[in-house]
C-alpha positions as CSV (number, residue, x, y, z in Angstrom):
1,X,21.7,-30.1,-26.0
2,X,21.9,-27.5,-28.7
3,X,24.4,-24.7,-28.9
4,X,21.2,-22.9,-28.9
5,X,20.1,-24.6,-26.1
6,X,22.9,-23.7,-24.0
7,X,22.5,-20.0,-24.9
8,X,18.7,-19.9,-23.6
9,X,19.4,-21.8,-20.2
10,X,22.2,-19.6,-19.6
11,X,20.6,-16.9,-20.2
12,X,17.9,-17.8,-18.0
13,X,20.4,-18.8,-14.9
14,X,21.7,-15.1,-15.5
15,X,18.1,-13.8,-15.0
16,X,17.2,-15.6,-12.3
17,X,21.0,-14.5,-10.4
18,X,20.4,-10.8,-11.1
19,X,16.7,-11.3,-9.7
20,X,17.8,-13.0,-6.7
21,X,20.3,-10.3,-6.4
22,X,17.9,-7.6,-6.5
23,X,15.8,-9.3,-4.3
24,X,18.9,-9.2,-1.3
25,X,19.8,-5.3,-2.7
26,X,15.9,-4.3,-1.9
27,X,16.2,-6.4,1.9
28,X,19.4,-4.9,2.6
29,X,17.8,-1.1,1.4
30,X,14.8,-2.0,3.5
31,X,16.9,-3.5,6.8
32,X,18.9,0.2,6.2
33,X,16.3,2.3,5.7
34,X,14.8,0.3,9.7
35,X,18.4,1.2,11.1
36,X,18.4,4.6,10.0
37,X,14.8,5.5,10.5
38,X,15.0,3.8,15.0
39,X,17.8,6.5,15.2
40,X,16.0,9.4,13.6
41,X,13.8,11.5,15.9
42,X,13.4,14.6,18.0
43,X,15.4,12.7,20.8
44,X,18.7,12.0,19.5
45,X,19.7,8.4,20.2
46,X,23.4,7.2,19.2
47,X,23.7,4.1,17.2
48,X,25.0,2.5,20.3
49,X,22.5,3.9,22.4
50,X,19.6,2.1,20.0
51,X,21.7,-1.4,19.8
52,X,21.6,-1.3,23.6
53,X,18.1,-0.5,24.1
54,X,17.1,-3.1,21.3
55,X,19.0,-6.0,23.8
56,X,17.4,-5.0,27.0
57,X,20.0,-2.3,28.7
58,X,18.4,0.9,27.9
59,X,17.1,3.0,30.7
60,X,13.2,3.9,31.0
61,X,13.5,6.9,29.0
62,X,15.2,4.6,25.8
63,X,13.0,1.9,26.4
64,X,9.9,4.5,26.0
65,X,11.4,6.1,22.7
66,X,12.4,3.2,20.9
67,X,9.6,0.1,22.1
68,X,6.7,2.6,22.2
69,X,7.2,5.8,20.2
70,X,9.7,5.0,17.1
71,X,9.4,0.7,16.6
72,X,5.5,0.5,16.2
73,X,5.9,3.4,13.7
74,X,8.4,1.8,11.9
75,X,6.7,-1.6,11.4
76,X,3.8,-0.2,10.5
77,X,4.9,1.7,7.9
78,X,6.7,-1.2,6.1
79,X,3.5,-2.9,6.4
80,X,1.8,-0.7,5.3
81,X,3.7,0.4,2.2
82,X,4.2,-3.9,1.4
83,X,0.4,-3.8,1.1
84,X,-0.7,-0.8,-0.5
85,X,1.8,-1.4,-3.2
86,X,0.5,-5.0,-3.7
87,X,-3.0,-3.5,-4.1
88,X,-2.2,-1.4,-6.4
89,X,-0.2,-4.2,-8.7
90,X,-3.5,-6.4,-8.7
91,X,-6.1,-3.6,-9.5
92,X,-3.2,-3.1,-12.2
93,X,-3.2,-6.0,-13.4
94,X,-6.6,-7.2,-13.1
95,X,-7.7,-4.1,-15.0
96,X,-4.5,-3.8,-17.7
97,X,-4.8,-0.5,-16.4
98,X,-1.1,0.5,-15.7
99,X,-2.4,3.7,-13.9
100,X,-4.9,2.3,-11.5
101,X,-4.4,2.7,-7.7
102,X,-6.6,2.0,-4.9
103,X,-6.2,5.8,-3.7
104,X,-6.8,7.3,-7.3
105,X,-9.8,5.3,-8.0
106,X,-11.3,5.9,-4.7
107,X,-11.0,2.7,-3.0
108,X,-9.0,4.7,-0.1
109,X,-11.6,7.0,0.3
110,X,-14.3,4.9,0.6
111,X,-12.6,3.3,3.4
112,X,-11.4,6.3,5.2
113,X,-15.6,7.6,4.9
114,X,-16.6,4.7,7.2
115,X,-13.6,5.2,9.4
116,X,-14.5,9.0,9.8
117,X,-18.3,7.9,10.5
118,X,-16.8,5.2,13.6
119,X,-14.8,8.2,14.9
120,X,-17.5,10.6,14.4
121,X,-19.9,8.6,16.6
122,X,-17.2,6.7,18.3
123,X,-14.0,8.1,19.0
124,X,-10.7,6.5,18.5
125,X,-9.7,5.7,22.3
126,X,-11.4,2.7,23.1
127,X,-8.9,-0.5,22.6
128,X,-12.5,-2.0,20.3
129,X,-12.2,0.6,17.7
130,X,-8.4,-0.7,16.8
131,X,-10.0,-3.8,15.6
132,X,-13.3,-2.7,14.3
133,X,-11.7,-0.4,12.1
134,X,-10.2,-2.6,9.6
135,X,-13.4,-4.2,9.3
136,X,-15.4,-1.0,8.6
137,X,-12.7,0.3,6.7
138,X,-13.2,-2.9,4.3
139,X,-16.9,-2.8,4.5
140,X,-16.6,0.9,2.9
141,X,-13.5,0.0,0.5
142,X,-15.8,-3.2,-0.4
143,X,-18.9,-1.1,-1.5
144,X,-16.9,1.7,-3.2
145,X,-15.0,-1.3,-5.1
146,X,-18.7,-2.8,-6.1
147,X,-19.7,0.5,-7.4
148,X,-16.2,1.2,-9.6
149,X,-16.3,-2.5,-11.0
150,X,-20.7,-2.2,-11.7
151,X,-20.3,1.2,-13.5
152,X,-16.9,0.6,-15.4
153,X,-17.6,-3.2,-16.6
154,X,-19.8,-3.3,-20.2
155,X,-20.8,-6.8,-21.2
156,X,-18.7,-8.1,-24.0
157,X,-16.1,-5.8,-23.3
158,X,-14.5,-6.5,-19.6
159,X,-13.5,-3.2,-17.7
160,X,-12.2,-0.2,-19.7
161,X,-8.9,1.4,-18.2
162,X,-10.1,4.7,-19.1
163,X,-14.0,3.3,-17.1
164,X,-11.9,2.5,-14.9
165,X,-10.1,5.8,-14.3
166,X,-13.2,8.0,-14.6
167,X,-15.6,5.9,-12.5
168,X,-12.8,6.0,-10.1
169,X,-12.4,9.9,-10.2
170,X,-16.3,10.8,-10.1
171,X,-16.8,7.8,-6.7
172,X,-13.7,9.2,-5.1
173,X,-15.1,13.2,-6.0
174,X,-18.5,12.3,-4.4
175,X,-16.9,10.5,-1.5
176,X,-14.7,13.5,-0.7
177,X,-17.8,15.8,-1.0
178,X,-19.7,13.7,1.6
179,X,-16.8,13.5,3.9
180,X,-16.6,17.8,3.6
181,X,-20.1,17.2,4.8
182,X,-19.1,15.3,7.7
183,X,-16.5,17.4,8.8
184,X,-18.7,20.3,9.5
185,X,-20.3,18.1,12.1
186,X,-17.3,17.5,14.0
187,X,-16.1,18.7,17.1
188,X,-12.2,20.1,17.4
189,X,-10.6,16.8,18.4
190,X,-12.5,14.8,15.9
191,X,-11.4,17.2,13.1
192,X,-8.1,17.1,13.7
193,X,-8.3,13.5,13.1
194,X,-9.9,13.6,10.3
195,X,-7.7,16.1,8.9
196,X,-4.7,14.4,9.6
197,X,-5.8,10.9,8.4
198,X,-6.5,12.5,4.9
199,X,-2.9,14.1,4.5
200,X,-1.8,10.6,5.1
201,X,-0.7,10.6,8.5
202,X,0.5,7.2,10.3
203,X,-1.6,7.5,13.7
204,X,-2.0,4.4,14.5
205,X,1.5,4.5,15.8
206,X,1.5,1.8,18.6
207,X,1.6,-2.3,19.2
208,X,-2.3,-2.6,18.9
209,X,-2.5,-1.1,15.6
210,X,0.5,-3.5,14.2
211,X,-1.6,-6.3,15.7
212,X,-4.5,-5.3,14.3
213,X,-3.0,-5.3,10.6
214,X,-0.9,-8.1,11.0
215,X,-3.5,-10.9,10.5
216,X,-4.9,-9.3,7.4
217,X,-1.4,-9.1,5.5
218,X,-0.2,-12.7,6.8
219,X,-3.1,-14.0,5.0
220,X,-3.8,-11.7,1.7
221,X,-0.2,-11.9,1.0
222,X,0.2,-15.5,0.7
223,X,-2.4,-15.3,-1.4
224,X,-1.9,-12.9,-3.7
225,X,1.5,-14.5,-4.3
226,X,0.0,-17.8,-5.1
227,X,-1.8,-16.0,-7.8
228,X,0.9,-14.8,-9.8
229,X,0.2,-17.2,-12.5
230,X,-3.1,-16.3,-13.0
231,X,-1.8,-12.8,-12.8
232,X,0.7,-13.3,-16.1
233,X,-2.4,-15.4,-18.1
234,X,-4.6,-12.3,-17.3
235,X,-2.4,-9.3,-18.8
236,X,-2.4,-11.7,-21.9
237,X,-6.3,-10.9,-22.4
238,X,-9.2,-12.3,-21.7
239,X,-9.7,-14.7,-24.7
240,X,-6.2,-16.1,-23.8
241,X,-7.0,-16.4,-20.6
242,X,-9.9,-18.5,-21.6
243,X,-8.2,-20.5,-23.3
244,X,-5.9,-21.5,-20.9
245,X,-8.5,-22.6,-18.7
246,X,-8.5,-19.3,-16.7
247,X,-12.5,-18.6,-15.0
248,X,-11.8,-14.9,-16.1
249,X,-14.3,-13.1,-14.1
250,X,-14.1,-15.8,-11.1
251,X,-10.5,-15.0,-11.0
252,X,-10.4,-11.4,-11.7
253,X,-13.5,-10.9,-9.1
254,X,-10.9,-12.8,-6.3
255,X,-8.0,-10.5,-6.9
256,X,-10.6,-7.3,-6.6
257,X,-11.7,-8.5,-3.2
258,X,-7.8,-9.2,-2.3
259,X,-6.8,-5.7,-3.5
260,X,-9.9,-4.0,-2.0
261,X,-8.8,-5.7,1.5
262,X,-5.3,-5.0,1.5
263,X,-5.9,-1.5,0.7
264,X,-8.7,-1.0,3.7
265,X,-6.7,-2.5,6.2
266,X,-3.9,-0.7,5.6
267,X,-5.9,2.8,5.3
268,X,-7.3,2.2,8.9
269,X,-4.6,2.7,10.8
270,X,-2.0,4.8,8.3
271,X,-4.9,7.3,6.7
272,X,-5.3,8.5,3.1
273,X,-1.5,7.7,1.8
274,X,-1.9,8.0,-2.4
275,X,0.5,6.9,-4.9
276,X,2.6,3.8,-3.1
277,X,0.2,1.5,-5.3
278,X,0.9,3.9,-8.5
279,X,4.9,4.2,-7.8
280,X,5.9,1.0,-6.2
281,X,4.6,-1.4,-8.7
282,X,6.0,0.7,-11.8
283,X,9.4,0.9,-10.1
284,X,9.5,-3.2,-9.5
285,X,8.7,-3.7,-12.9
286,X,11.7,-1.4,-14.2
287,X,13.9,-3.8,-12.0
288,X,12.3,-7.2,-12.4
289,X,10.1,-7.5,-15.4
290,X,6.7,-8.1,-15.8
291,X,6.8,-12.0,-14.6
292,X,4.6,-11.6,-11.2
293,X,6.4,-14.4,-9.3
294,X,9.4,-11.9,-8.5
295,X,7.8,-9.1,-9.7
296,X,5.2,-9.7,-6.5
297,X,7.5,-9.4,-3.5
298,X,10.0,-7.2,-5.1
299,X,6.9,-4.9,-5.8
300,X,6.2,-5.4,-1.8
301,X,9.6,-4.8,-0.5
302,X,9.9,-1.1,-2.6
303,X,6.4,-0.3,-0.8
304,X,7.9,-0.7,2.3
305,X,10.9,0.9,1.2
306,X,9.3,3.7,-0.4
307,X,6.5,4.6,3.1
308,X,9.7,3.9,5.5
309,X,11.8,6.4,4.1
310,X,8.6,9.2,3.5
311,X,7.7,8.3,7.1
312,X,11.2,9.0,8.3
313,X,11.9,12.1,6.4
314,X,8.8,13.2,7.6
315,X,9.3,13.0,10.9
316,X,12.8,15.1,11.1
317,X,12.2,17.8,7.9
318,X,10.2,20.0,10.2
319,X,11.2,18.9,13.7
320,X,9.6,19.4,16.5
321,X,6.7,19.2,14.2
322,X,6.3,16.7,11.2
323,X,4.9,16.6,7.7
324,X,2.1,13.5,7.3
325,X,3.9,10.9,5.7
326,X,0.7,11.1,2.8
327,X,2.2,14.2,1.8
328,X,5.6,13.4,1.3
329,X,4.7,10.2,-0.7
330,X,2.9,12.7,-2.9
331,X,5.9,14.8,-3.3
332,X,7.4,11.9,-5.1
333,X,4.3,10.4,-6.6
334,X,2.4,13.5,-8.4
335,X,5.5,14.3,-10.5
336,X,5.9,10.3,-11.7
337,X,1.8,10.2,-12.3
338,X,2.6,13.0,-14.2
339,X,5.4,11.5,-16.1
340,X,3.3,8.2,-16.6
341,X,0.5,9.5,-18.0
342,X,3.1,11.9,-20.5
343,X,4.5,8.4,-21.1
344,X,1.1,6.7,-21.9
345,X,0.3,9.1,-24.8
């Protein structure tokens, strides 16, 4: 072996050590940011007082705040934050477009406009409607999806990013006009639902709801992480995608319906929550690089990093009352769009 050689593969051993380590430092923020957020609430409970609770010697009352009230919460909004930021890396990369997201191009709202019809005609109470959502919420991603991908692809040239962008923009404006309509139509309970679903409240804060959106992440994540090859031969381009044997639009058409299904099951049960898609995939790449087979999970784990810790802080800024976790995630998110499209010029 060449002195040479020996400089690449140690180089490469050193990559794959500082990935591995950032891969522990994002479990070990994420495990923190679960301890810190079952001890934050309205009711104070001590660090001891949780650790008991969590091994069965809590009384009623602990029981009640941790297993009901603060864990469902919790696990929902790590799943929640894993998937939307996966989403958003795939629409990314699928459309070289480093500032798509699913909630900027209005895959969110097309979701959250056939949730709002269910619970328009439906209500949310029934144990049903925590099931059917996810479907109707994909049903209505799927459609707005179609539209975006129909009106921004021109043959011979692929999809646009800026297409992209401004098909995105004028479906999600159009969607938000017919919602307004809806709105007027509803009675006071149904309105505040809908009104806290678009500021990005977490409602569906119980067991049901985590089982609900379990199923869909165990089996879109394992697939999106088995695509992260075909994810690196796409952002080389099209024609060298081609000509390593990539089906292009087969491919790229997959991913869409992976992105587009991750995104409306996680919109049905945590409302319109913007920018994790946007953030959390720009902020993996800073650590990781651009190779998807890290860049994948770590992208995951600072989603659920990212919705845990808005979720918590918005549950104690304003206590008794709390801020919808959507907004918080756009305190931090409007400022970085900002920066990135600064950057982008």
């Amino acid at each position: 072996m060449s002195e040479q050689q020996r400089i690449n593969e140690a180089y490469k051993r050193k990559i794959v050590l500082r990935n591995i380590g950032i891969v522990i430092g994002c479990v070990l923020l994420l495990t923190l940011s679960f301890i810190i957020s079952m001890n934050t609430g309205y009711t104070k409970l001590s660090p001891s007082d949780t650790l008991r609770t969590l091994f069965g010697n809590g009384t009623d009352r602990e029981n009640l705040i941790l297993f009901h009230f603060r864990l469902p919460r919790i696990v929902i909004s790590m799943l929640v934050g894993a998937g939307l930021a996966l989403s958003g890396r795939i629409i990314q990369g699928v459309s070289g477009n480093a500032l798509a997201d699913p909630g900027l191009l209005g895959i969110n709202s097309g979701a959250g406009f056939t949730v709002i019809l269910y619970v328009m005609f439906f209500g949310t109470q029934s144990f049903l409607s925590v099931f059917t959502l996810p479907l109707l919420a994909l049903a209505g991603a799927g459609l707005s999806a179609v539209m975006i991908y129909m009106l921004a692809f021109k043959k011979g040239e692929g999809i646009a990013p800026i297409r992209l962008i401004l098909t995105g923009v004028a479906i999600q404006s159009g969607l938000a006009a017919l919602t307004t309509v809806l709105v007027v139509k509803l009675d006071e309970t149904q309105y505040n639902f809908v009104a806290s679903w678009q500021a990005g409240s977490i409602w569906g804060s119980n067991w049901k709801f985590v089982l609900a959106l379990l199923p869909w992440l165990i089996i879109l994540i394992p697939y999106v992480m088995s695509k992260s090859r075909v994810l690196d031969i796409l952002s080389l381009g099209d024609e060298a995608a081609h000509g390593l044997g990539v089906f292009v639009e087969r491919e790229r058409l997959n991913l869409l319906a992976a992105s587009v299904a991750l995104a409306a099951s996680c919109v049905s049960v945590s409302g319109n929550i913007s920018f994790v898609g946007l953030i959390a995939p720009h902020l993996a790449s800073r650590l990781v690089g651009s190779r998807h087979r890290i860049l994948l999970p770590v992208c995951a784990l600072t989603g659920a990093v990212l919705v845990s810790v808005a979720d918590t802080a918005a549950r104690v800024i304003v206590q008794p009352s709390e801020i919808p976790t959507g907004i918080m995630v756009a305190i931090i998110g409007a400022p970085y769009f900002l920066y990135l499209l600064v950057k982008s010029k």
